[in-house]
C-alpha positions as CSV (number, residue, x, y, z in Angstrom):
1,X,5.6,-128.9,-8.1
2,X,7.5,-126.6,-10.0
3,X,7.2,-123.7,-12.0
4,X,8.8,-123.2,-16.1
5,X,10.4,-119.7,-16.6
6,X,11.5,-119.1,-20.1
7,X,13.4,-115.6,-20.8
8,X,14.0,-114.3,-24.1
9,X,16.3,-110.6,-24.4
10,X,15.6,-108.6,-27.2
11,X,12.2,-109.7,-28.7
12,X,12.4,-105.6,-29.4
13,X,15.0,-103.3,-28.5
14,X,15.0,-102.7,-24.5
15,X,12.6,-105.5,-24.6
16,X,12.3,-108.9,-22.4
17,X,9.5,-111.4,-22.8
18,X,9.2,-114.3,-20.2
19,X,7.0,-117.3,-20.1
20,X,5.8,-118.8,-17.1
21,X,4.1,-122.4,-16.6
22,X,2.9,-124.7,-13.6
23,X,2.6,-124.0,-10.4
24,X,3.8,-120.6,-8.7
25,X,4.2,-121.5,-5.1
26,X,5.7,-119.4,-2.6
27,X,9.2,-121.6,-3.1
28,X,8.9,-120.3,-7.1
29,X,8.1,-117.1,-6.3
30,X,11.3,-116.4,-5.2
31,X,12.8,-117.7,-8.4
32,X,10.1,-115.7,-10.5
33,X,11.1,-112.4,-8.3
34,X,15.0,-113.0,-9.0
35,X,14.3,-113.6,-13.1
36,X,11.7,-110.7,-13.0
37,X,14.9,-108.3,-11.1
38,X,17.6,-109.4,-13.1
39,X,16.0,-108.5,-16.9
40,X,15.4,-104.7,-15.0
41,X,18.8,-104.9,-13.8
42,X,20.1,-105.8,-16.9
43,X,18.2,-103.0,-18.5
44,X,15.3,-104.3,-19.8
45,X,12.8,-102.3,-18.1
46,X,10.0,-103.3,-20.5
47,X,8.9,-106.7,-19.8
48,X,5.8,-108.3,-21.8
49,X,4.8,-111.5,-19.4
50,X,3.2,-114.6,-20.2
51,X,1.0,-116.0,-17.8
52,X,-0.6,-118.9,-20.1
53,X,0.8,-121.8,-18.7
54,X,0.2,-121.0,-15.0
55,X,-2.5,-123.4,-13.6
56,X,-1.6,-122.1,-10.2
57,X,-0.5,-119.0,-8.5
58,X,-0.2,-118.0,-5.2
59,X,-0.2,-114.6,-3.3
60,X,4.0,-114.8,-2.9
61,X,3.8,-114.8,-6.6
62,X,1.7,-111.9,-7.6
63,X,3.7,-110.2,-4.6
64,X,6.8,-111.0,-6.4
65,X,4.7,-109.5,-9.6
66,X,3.8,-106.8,-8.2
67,X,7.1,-105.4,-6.5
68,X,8.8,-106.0,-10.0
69,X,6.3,-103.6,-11.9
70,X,7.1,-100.7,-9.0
71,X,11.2,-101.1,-10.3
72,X,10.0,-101.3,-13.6
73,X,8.1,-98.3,-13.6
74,X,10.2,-96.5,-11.5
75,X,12.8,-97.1,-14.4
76,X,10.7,-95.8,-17.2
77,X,9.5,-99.1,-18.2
78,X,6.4,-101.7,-17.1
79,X,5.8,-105.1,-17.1
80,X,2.8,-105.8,-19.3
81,X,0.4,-108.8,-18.5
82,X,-0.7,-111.4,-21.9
83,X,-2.0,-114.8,-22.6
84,X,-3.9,-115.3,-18.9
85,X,-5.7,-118.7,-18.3
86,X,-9.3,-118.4,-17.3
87,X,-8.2,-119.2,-13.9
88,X,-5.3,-116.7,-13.4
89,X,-7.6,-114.0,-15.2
90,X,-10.1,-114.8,-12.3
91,X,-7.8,-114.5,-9.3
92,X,-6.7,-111.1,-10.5
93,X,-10.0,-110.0,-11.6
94,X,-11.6,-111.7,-7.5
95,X,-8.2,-109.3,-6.3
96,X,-8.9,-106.4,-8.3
97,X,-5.5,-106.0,-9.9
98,X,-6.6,-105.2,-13.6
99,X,-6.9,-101.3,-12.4
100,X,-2.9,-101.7,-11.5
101,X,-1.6,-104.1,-13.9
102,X,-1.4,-103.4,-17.9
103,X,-2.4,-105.6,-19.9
104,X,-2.4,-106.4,-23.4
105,X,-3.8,-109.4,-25.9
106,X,-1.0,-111.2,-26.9
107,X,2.4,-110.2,-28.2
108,X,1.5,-107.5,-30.8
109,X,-0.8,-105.7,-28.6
110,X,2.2,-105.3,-25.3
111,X,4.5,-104.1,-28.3
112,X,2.1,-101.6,-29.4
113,X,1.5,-100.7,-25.8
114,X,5.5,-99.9,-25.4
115,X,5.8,-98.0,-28.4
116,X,3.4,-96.0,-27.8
117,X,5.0,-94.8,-24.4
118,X,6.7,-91.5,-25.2
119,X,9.7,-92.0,-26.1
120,X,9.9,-95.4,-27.5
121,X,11.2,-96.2,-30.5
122,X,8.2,-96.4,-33.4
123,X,8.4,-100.0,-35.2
124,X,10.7,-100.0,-39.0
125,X,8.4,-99.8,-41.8
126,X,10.7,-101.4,-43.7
């Protein structure tokens, strides 16, 4: 098994989206923790993250999840939840993790949510 992970830098300013797919293991969720760390590290400490592809996930994964969202909050930023399959929307719903996560539908909605954190920059109307 094995687990996609697409980054992209820059989808907004200060802004990294990522795309998972497959199946999250505990094996992946190391590689999902270290992709997740180095986008903070490298200053993107808003992080809009697709979970539409996932047709498994286990708890090493949403651990991994879960630790990156405390360093991205602790930074000023988030990591903001789109695009869950019904099953991954029922695992975090059965683990009650919708009170601590933020989530958003789709693209559009997680940029909306980041700029309207204070002090985000508001979108060009240009």
């Amino acid at each position: 098994m094995s687990c996609d992970i697409n980054i992209q830098k820059d989808i907004h300013p200060g802004v990294a989206f990522i795309g998972l797919g497959g199946h999250i293991g505990i094996e992946e969720a190391v590689d999902i923790s270290k992709a997740l760390e180095d986008v903070i590290v490298d200053g993107y400490y808003w992080v809009i993250l697709s979970l539409r592809e996932v047709d498994f996930l286990c708890t090493a994964g949403i651990g991994a999840m879960l630790y990156a969202i405390g360093g991205a909050r602790r930074t000023g930023g988030d990591i903001i939840f789109i695009d869950f399959s019904d099953n991954i929307q029922a695992l975090f719903e059965f683990l009650d993790l919708n009170d601590y996560i933020t989530t958003a539908a789709g693209m559009v909605g997680a940029l909306r949510v980041i700029q309207s954190h204070p002090g985000q920059k508001k979108p060009d109307n240009g």
